[in-house]
N, C-alpha and C positions, 0 to 999 in steps of 0.2 A: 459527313461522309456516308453517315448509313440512310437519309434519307434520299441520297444522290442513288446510292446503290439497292435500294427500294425502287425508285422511281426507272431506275433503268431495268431493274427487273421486269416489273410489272409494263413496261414499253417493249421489251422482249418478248414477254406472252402475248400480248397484244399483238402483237404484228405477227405472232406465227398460230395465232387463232385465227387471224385474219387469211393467211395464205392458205393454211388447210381449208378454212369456208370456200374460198377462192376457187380451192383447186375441186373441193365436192362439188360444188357447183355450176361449174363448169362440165365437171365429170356427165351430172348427172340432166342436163340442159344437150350435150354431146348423144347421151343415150337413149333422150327420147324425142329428140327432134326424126321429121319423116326422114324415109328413104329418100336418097338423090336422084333426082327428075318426078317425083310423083308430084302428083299436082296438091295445092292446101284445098282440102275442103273445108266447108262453113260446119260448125258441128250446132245441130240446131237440135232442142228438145223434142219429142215426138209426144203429142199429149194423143189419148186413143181412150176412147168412152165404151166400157161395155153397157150391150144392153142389157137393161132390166127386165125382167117377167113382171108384167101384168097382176098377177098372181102373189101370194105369198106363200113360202114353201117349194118344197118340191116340183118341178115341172114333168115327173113321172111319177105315178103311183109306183110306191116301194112294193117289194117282190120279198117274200119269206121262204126261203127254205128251207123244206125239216133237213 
């Protein structure tokens, strides 16, 4: 009997760990899907190279003031 009443316990969490994921999930699929009629856009990476200087250091002469 008690490992009847184990087993339905632990069938009991189970299912309401199940519902609660369920329901977050849902939740949060709800909250960040687009606005209605916008259109999908593709999300693509933007790779952008800066340029280098020629040089090394400074590209102005530093300036001191008393």
């Amino acid at each position: 009997m008690n490992a009847l009443s184990n087993s339905l316990k632990t069938l009991a969490c189970g299912m309401g760990a199940l519902a609660i994921t369920a329901v977050l999930s849902w939740s949060f699929v709800e909250s960040t899907a687009s606005a209605p009629g916008a259109t999908p856009t593709a999300r693509v990476a933007k790779l952008s190279i800066q340029q280098r200087h020629v040089w090394f250091g400074q590209s102005q002469p530093a300036v001191l003031v008393d």
